[in-house]
N, C-alpha and C positions, 0 to 999 in steps of 0.2 A: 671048470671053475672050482678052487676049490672048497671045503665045505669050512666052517669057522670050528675052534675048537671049543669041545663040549662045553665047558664050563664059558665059556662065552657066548653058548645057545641059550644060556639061562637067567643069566646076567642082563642081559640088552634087553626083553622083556618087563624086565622089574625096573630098569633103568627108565623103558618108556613113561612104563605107570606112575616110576617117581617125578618124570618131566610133564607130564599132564594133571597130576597134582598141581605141582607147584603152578603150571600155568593158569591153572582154575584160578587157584589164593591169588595169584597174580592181579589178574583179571576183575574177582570180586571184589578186591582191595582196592585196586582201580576206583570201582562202581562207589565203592566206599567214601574212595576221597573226594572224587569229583563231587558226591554229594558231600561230605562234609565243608569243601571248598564252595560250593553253590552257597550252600546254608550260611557259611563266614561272610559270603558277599552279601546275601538277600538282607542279613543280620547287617552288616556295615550301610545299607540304605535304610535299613530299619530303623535305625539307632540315629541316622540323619534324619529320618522322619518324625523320629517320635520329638526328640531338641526343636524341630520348628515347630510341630506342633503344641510343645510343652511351652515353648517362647512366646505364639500366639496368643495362649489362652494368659499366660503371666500379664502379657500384653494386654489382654483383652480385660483384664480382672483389675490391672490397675487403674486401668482407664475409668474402668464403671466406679472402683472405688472413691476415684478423685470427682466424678460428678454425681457422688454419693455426697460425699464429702460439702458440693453446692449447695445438692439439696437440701442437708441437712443445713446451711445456713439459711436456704431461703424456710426451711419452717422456723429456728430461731428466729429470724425477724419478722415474719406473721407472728409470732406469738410475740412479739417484744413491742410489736405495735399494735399487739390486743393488748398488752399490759397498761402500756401507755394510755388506750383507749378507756381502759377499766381505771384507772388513773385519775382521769379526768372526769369520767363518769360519778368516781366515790367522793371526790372534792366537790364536784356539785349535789352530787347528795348530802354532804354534809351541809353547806352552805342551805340546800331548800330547807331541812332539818331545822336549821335556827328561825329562818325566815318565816315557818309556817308556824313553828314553835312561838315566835315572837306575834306573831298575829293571832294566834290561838288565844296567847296570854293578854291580851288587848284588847279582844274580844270579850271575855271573859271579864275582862275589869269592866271593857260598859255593860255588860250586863249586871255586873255591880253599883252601877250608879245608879241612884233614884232620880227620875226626872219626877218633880212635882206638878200634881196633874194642872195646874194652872197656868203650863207652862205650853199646853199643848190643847187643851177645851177650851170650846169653843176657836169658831171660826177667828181670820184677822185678817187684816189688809197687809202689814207690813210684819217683817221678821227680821230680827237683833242680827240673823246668820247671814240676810238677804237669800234669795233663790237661789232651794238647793237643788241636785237633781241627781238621779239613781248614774248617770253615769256622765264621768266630765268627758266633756264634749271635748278638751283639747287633748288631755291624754290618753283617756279611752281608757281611764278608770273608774272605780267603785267609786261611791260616795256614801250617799245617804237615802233612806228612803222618799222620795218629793211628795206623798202623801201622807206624810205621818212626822213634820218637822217637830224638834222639839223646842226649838225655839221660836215658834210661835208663838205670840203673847197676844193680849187680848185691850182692844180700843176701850172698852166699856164692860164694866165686872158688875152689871145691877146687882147681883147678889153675892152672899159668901161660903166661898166653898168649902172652906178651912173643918169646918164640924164633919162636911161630906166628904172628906178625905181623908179622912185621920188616920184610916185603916191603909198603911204600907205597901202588906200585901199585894193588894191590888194597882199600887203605883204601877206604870210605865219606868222603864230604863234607857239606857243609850241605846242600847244593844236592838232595841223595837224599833228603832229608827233606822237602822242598819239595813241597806239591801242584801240579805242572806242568800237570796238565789244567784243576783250576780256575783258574789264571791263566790259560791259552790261553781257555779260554770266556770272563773279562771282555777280554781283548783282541779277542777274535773279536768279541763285542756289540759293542763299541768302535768297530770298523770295520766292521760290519753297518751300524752306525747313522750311521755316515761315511758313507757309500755311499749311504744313505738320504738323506740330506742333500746328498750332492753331484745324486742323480737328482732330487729335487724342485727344486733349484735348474736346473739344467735346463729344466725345463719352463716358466719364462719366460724364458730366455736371450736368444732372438731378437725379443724385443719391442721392444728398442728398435731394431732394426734395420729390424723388419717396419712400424713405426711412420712412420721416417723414409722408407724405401722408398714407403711409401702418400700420404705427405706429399708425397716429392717429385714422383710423379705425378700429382699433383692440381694440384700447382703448375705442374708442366709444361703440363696442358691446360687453365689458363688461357691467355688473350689475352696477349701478351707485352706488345705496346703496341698504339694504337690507329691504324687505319688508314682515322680517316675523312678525308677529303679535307675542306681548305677552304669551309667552304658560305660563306664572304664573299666568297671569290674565284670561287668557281663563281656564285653569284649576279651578282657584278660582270662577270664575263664575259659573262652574257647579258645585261646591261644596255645594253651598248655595242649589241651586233646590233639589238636592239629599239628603240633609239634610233631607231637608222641604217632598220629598218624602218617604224616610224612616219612620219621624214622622205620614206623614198620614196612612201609611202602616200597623204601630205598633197601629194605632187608629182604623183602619178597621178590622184588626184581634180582636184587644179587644170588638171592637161592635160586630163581629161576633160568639166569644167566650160567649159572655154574653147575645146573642142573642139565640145560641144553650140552653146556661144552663137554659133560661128562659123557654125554650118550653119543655124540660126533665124536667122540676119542674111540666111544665104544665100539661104533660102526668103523674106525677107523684101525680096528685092531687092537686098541690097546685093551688090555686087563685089571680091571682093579681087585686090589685085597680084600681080604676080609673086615678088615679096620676100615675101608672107605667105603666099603658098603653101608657098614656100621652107623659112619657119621650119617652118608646122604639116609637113611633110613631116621635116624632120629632127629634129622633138622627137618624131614618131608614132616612127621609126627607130630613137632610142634607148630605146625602150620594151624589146625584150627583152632588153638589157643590164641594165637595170633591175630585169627579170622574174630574169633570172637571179642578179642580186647576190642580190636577195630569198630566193631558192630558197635562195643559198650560207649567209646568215646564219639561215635555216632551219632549213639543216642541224647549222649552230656550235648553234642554243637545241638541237638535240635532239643533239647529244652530250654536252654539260655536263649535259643532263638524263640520260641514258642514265649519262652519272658518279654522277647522286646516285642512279638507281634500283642501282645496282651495289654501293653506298656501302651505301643501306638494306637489300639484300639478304644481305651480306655481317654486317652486324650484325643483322638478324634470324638468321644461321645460327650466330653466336656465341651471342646469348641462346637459341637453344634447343640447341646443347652446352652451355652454362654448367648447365640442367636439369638435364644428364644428369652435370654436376660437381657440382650439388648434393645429387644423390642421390647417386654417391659421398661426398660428404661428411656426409652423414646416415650411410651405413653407417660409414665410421669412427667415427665418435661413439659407435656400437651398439657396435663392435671396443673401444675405447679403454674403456668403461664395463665390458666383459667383462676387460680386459686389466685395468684398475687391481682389481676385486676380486680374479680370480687372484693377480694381487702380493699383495694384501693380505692373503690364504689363505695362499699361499707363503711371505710374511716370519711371518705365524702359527705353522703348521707347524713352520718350520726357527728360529724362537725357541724353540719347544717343543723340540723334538732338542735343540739346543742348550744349554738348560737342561739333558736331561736329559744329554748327551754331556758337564757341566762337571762333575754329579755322579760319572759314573764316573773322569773323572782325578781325582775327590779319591778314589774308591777304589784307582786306581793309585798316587796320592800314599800313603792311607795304608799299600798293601801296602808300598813304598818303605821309608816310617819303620817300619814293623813290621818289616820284613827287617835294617833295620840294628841294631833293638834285638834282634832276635834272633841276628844275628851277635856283636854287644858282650855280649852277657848270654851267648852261648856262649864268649866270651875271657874273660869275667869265672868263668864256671863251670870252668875251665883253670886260672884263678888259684885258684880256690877250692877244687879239687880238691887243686891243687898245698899250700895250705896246712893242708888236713885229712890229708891225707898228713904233713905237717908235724909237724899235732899230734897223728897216729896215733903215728908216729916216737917222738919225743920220749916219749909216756903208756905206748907199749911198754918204752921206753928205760927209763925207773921202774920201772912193774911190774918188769920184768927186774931192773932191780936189786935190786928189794924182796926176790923170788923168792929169789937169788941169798944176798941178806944172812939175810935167813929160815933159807935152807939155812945154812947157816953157820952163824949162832945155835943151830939146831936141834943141827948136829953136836957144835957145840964140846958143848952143855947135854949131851946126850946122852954124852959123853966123861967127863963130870966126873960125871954121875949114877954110870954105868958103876964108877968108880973109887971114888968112894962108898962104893958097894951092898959091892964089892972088897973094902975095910976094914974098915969097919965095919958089912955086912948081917950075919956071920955072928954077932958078938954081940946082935944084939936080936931078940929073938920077932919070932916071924912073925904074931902075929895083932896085933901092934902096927906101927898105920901101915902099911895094906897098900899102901898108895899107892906107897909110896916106890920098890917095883918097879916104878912105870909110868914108860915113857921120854918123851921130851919130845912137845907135841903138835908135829904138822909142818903149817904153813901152805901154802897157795896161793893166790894172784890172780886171780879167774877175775869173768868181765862178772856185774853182778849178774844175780839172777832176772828171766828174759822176754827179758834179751839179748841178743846174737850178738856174737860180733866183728867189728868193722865191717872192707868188704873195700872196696875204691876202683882205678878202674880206672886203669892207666899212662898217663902223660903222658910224652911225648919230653921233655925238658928242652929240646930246639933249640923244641920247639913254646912250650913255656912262657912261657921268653923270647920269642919271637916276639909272644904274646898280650899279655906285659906292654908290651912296645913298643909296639907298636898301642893297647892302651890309654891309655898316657902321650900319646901326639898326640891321642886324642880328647879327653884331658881338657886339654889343651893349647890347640886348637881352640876346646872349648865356654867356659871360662874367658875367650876373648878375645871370644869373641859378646857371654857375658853383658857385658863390661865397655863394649864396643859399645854 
């Protein structure tokens, strides 16, 4: 066999080493792509991951918002039907306001009146008001005191109290006549049942606060915005490297391929020059240059990927808080279902008070009107007094005269019999006309049979007048309503 020549003893050696070179970069570059190529794929389901994920939670975030969105009407209308509630509440406080106000000031006036004591001392049989009583039995209000009338008057006055009375001060008023503790009992109910009404209202006060408060937290731990990253640009970014890997890839196979055939030419005899030493020498050379670009866009696919697995992790840890928002938001819903019935018990309730709280101002209303009519009907019984006096007066004034003329009559008759009898008794028999001895009869005036003389208690004349005034503006007053 023969031996190869020298300079091709030397040559095939260094050609092997340049063809196991290359095979290596080959080979690595290989390991290279197939993982940069893995990393493009796991990245391209990454990036379908993280989109449905991201769509989920979008999904999920709208949804909570629009039964956010509910909620927040069902606390506007709890609080729009506490307005209304309070609404209705301030109208009828105003209203008690005049009504107490107006009974206050009416009160106050008969305490201003002087009832004169002979209006109410001593005992009586009968009363100008007829029988009164601390509470009317039909409508189951206030009246008057039933032991203390003041229009009680008196059958029989033996004496005069006018000197023992003179002193004011010590009058009696309307106002003594007045049952003071049954009024205080309906005003006490009155404001029991306020009180009642204010503590049930209460008791959903803070709903629409606690509403909003739970609202807003729930909107807080939502996702404010979304923070996925570009997946067109993350994808296009690794696009570029993988390019650029490919081309080195196609360049290491062709140096490897051309490295092989050099060394089968070599084995095969042929010889190469110094110049093609040269090249394969300096292409084997930039091989780790190569190897390492390779490495570096390596590294680029697996941080862009390392982005989208950060990207999908971050939105899987949103959709499982958004979980734990929607179980909050299921408990609202349970809170909100509990809240709108208490309202609806609440506004129940406090309509009912209400109603019944409208009935007692019309009992404060009617005590009002009853107080004033028994004020005017006590000035009017002043005047009435005053004119039964009037026509006590005057029916005395007669009698008296009759009396008077009577006596007269009698005397004169009684003179002229006298002088008579004087003359001419002594000529005629005495058993003729016995009569003519008897003197005149004498009359008196006296109340028929069953009746007393009627006795009527003093009136101040300043009071009289006073009553008559007061009367004149009422009817003053009611005259211009009616014509109203």
């Amino acid at each position: 066999m023969a031996s190869p020549p020298p300079g091709q003893q030397t040559e095939q050696p260094h050609l092997v080493s340049l063809v196991l070179q290359s095979k290596k970069a080959l080979q690595h570059g290989q390991q290279l792509c197939s993982k940069a190529n893995s990393l493009s794929n796991a990245s391209a389901q990454c990036s379908l991951d993280v989109l449905t994920l991201d769509a989920k939670v979008k999904w999920i975030t709208e949804a909570v918002l629009e039964q956010l969105k509910l909620a927040a009407n069902v606390a506007k209308s709890i609080e729009y039907k506490r307005a209304q509630l309070d609404k209705q509440v301030k109208a009828w406080d105003v209203v008690r306001s005049k009504r107490t106000e107006a009974l206050d000031n009416i009160l106050e006036s008969l305490g201003a009146q002087l009832v004169p004591p002979g209006f109410h001392q001593s005992s009586s049989g009968s009363s100008l008001f007829g029988s009164q009583h601390s509470i009317d039995g039909k409508n189951g209000n206030v009246l008057f005191n039933a032991q203390q009338s003041p229009s009680a008057t008196v059958r029989d006055n033996p004496f005069d109290r006018h000197g023992k009375n003179a002193d004011r001060t010590k009058w009696k008023t309307l106002r003594d006549f007045v049952d003071e503790s049954a009024i205080e009992n309906v005003l006490d109910t009155l404001e029991s049942d306020r009180t009642r009404l204010d503590d049930i209202m209460a008791s959903t006060y803070d709903y629409p606060e606690t509403l909003s408060a739970a609202i807003s937290s729930i909107r807080e731990s939502l996702p404010s915005s979304s923070n996925v990253p570009s997946i067109e640009d993350i994808l296009n970014a690794q696009q570029q490297p993988s390019e650029l890997m490919a081309r080195h890839l196609s360049s290491l196979t062709s140096h490897y391929e051309q490295m092989a055939d050099a060394l089968k030419e070599s084995e095969a005899g042929e010889i190469f020059g110094e110049e093609d030493l040269q090249d394969m020498n300096r292409d084997t050379e930039e091989l780790p240059s190569i190897m390492a670009e390779l490495e570096e866009q390596v590294l680029s696919i697996e941080d862009t990927h390392q982005q989208l697995v950060t990207a999908k992790t971050a939105a899987q840890e949103r959709l499982t808080t958004q979980s734990s928002t929607l179980d909050n938001l299921d408990e609202l819903g349970d809170i909100m279902s509990d809240m709108l019935q208490k309202q609806q018990d609440v506004e129940n309730d406090c309509q009912e008070l209400l109603d019944g709280l409208q009935e007692r101002l019309l009992i404060v209303e009617d005590l009002h009107h009853r107080f004033i009519q028994y004020q005017t009907s006590f000035k009017k019984l002043l005047v009435e007094i005053g004119r039964r006096r009037h026509h006590k007066e005057a029916v005395e004034k007669v009698v008296e005269g009759m009396i008077l003329e009577l006596r007269a009559m009698t005397e004169e008759e009684r003179q002229v019999r006298e002088d008579f009898n004087a003359e001419h008794g002594r000529h005629i028999p005495e058993d003729i006309c016995l009569c003519i001895e008897n003197p005149p009869t004498r009359w008196d005036v006296v109340p028929r049979e069953g009746d007393v003389r009627e006795s009527l208690p003093e009136v101040e004349s300043d009071l009289l007048a006073q009553a008559k005034e007061k009367l004149a503006v009422v009817d003053v007053l009611s005259a211009g309503t009616e014509s109203v």
